[in-house]
C-alpha positions in Angstrom: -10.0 -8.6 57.4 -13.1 -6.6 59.0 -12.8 -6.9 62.7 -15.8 -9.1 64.3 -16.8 -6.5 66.3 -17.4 -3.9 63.4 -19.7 -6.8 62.0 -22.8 -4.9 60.8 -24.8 -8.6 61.2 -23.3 -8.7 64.5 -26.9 -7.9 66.4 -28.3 -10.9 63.9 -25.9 -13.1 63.5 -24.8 -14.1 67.1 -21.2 -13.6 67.3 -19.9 -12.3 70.2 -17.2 -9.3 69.9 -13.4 -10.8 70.8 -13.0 -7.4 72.2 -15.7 -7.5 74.9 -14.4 -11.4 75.8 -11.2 -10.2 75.7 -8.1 -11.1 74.0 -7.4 -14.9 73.1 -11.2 -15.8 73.7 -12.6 -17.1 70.5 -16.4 -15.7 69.3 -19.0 -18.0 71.1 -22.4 -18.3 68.5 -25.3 -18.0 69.8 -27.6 -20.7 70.7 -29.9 -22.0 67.9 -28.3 -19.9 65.1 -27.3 -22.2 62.6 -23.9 -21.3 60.8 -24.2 -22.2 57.0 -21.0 -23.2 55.2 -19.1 -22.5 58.1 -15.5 -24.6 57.6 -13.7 -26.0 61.0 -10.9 -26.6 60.6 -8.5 -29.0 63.0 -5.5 -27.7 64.4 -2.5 -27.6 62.7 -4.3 -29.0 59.5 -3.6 -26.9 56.4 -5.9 -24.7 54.6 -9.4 -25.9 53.5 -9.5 -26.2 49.5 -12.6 -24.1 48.0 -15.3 -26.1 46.9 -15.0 -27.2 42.8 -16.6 -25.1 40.8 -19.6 -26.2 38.9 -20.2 -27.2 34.7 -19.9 -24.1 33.1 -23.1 -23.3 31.8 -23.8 -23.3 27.9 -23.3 -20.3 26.1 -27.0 -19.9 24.2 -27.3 -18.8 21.2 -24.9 -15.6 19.7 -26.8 -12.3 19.0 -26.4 -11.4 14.9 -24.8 -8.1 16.2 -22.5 -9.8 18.4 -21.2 -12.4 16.0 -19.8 -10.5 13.0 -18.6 -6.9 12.5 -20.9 -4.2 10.6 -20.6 -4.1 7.3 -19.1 -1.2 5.6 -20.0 0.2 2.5 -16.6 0.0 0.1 -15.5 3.8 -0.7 -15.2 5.0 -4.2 -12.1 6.5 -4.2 -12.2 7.6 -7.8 -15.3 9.2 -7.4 -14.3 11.4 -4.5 -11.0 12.5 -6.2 -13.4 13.8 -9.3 -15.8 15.6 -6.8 -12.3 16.6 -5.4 -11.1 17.9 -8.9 -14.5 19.3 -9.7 -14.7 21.6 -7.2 -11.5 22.8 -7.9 -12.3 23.7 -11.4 -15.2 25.7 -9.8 -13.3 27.7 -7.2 -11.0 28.2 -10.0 -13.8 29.3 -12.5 -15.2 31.7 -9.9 -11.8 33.6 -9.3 -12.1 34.2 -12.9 -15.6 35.5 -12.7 -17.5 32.8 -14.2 -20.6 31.8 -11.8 -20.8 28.3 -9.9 -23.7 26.9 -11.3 -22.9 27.6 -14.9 -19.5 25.8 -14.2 -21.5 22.6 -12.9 -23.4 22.4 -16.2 -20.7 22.7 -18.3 -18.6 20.5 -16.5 -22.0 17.8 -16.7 -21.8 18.5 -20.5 -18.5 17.9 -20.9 -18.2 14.5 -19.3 -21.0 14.0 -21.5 -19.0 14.8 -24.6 -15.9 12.8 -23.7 -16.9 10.6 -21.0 -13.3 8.4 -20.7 -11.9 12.3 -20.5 -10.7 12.8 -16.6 -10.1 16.5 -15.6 -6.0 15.9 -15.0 -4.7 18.9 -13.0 -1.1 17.9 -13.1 -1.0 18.2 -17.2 -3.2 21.5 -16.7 -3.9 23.8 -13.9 -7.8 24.0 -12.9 -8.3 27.5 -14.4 -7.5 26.1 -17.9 -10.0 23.3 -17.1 -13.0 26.0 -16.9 -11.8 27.6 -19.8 -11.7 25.0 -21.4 -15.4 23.5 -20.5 -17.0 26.7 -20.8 -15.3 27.2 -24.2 -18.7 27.9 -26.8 -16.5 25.9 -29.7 -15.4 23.1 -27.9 -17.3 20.7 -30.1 -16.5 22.8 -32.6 -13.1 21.8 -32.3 -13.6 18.4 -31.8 -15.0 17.9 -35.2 -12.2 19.6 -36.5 -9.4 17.0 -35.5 -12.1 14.3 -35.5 -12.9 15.0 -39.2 -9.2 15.8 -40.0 -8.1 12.1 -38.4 -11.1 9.7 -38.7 -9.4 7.1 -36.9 -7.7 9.1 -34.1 -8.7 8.0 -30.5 -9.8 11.8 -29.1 -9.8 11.1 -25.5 -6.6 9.7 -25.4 -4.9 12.2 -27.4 -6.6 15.0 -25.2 -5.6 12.7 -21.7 -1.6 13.2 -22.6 -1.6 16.8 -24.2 -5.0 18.5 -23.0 -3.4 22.1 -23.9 -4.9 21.5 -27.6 -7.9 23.0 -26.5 -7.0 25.7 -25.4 -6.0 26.8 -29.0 -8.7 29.2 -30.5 -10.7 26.8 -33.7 -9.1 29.4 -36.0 -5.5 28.4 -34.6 -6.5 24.7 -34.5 -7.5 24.5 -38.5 -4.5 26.2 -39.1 -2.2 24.2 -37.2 -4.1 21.2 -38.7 -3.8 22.7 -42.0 0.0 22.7 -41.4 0.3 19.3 -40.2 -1.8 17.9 -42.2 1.3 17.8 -45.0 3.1 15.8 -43.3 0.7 13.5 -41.1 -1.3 12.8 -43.8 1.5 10.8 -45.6 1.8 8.1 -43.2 0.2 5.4 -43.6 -2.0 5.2 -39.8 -1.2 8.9 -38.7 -3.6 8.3 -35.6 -0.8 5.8 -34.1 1.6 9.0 -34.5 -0.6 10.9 -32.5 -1.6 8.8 -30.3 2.5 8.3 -28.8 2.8 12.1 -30.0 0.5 14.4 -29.1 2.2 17.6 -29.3 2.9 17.2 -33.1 -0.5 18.5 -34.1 1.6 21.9 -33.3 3.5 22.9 -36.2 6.9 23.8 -34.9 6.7 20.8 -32.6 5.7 18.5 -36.1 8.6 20.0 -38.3 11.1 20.2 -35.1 10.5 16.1 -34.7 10.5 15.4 -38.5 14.0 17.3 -38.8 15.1 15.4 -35.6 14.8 12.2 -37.0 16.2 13.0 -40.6 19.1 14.3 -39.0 19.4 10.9 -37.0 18.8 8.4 -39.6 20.3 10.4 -42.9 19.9 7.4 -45.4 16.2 6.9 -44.7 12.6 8.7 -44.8 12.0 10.4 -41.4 8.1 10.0 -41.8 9.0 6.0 -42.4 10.9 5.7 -39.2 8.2 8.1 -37.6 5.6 5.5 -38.0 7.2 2.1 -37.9 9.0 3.6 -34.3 7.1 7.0 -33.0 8.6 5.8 -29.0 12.4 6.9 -30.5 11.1 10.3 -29.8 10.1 9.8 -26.1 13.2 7.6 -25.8 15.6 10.5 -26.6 13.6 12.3 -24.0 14.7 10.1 -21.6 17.9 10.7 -21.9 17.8 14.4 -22.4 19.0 14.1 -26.2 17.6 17.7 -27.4 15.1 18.1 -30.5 16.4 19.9 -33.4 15.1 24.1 -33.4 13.3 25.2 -36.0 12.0 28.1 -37.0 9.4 30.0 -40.0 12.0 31.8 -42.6 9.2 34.0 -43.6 11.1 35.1 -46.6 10.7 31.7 -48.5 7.2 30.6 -46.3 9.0 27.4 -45.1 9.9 25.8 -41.7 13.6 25.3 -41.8 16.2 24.0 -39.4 19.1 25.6 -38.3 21.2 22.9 -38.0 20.8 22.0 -41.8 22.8 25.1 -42.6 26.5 26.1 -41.3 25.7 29.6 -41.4 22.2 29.9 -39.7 23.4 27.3 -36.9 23.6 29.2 -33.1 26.8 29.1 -31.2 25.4 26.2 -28.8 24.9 24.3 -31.7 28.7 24.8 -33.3 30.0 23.7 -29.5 27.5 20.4 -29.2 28.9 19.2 -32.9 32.5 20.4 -31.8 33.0 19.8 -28.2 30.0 16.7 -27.5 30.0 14.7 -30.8 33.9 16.0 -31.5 33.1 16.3 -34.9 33.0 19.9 -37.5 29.5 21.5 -37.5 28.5 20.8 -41.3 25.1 20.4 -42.0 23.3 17.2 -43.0 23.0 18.0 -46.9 22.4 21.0 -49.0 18.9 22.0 -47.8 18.4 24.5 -46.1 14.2 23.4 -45.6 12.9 20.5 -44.6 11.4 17.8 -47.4 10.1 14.7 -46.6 8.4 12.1 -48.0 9.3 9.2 -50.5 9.9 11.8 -53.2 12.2 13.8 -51.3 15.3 13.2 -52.9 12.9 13.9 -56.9 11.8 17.1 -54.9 15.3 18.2 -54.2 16.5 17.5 -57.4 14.2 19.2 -59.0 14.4 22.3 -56.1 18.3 22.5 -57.8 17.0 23.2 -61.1 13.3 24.9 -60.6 14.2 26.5 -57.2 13.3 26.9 -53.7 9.5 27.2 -54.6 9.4 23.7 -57.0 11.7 22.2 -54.8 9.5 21.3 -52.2 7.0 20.0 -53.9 6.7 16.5 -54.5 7.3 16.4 -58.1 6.4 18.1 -61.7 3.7 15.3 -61.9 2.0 16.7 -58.4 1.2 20.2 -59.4 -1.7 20.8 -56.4 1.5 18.8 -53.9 4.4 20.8 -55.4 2.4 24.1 -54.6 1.0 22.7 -50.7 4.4 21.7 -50.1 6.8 24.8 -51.4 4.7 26.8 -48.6 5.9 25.0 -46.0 9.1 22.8 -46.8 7.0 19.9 -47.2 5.6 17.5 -49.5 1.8 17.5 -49.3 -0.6 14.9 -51.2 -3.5 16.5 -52.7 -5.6 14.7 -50.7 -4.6 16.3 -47.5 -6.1 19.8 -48.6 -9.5 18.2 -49.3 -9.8 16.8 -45.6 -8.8 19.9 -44.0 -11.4 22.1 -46.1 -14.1 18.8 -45.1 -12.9 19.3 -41.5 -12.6 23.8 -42.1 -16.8 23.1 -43.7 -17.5 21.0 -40.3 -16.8 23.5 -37.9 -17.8 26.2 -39.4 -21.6 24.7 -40.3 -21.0 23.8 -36.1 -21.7 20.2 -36.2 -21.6 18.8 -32.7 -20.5 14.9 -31.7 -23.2 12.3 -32.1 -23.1 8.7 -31.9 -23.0 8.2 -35.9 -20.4 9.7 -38.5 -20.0 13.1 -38.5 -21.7 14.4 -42.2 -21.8 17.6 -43.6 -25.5 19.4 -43.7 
């Protein structure tokens, strides 16, 4: 407590100093100075209660800013990650010596073109995204698989195995050319593609075709193909290994090693010998892959025609017979008039409108 006679109010106020009276001597007020709320109390009473406070007064009326938080605006995250990506592409396009703003239009044009397409770089690196969007015959291309597989879903195709267009046009209407043999005899080959992507690659077609023959012997691998395409990403799964195959130039057909004893590899004799404890003998007499309903007319008839007839689909089928003997597979005639249609497309550079595609 602030001694009395340090009072600043001292001179005012009227109190004499206890340390000019002297110790023990309690402050004398002055005369006529009145002492407002000054509490006596009597001695050996206790200590005086305060004095109750007052109502509380009425809190008036909340300020809008006080009574709510500001409002944010809700971030688009999925915007950001494709400004994200975008610019990505760009730096990418510009180590490769393609300019910035060239890269922004042809990026613009291309979610133009496909506009359910994102720009995925964990299924392909950024660099193959500009090349891919500066790419003068990507529309080109397009048309080609469009026209070749009316049905087929593009963007999701292209959102599970983008690396299709990085394939030159020439490389993709031969490819679908190849395929074409074989897809073309299912009955919806756009569900095919849909689950399996990577089959408009020949090797990747014939590998998954021989696969399946060589798991379900008794029955029509392009039957199961469509009525189950998941038994291919199932065996993925588990790590069960596609069959090899590879182009026996000699004969112009895609054959599978496995189908013969003495073109299988040394991994493949220890697999049947050591895995499935079983003698490495190959699945029938073929030595190329036939498909199709009429496989077992075409290899009847490869037995006493030869390898060339044999893989046709029939003595009736001349235009299929000769398709097919180039490549180990049956082919309907009608799949070499929608790959010319689809060849005629690109070629007269037909772009991707809202209606049918037509030839001018």
């Amino acid at each position: 407590m602030r001694a009395l006679g340090t009072c600043p109010q001292r001179s005012s106020c009227g109190l004499l100093s206890s340390r000019r009276l002297g110790p023990g001597t309690a402050a004398v007020p002055a005369r006529g100075v009145p002492q407002p709320g000054t509490v006596r109390c009597a001695a050996g009473a206790g200590a005086a209660k305060p004095p109750s406070p007052g109502p509380a007064p009425s809190p008036g009326p909340a300020s809008p800013s006080s009574s709510a938080p500001p409002v944010r605006t809700p971030t688009d995250w999925a915007a950001r990650g494709r400004q994200r990506t975008r610019a990505e592409v760009v730096a990418s396009g510009a180590r490769l010596g393609l300019k910035a703003a060239e890269l922004e239009s042809a990026l613009d044009n291309f979610e133009a073109l496909l506009p359910q397409l994102s720009i995925n770089l964990e299924l392909m690196k950024a660099s193959d995204w500009a090349r891919v969007v500066v790419d003068p015959e990507l529309a080109a291309k397009l048309v080609l698989i469009k026209v070749a597989f009316p049905s087929l879903n593009l963007e999701e195709l292209l959102s599970k195995h983008p690396r299709t267009l990085l394939w030159s046009r020439q490389l993709l209407e031969k490819n679908i050319g190849e395929v074409s043999k074989v897809l073309h005899q299912l009955p919806r080959p756009e569900v095919v593609l849909t689950v399996l992507p990577e089959i408009l690659d020949p090797k990747q077609c014939f590998s998954v075709v021989a696969t399946i023959r060589k798991w379900f012997p008794k029955r029509d691998p392009l039957e199961v193909l469509q009525a189950d395409p998941e038994v291919v990403r199932r065996a993925e799964r588990v790590d069960v290994p596609l069959e090899p195959v590879f182009f026996d130039a000699a004969t112009q057909t895609w054959t599978a090693a496995g189908y013969s004893r003495e073109k299988q590899e040394e991994w493949q004799v220890y697999i049947e010998k050591e895995i499935y404890k079983r003698k490495p003998q190959p699945i029938d007499k073929q030595t190329s892959v036939v498909v199709g309903t009429a496989r077992k007319e075409a290899a009847a008839a490869g037995e006493g025609a030869g390898a060339g007839a044999g893989a046709g689909a029939g003595a009736g089928a001349g235009a299929g017979a000769g398709a097919g003997s180039a490549t180990g597979f049956a082919a309907p005639p009608e799949a070499a008039v929608a790959v010319e249609a689809a060849a005629e497309a690109a070629r007269s550079g037909l772009g991707l409108g809202l209606g049918p595609v037509t030839n001018q």
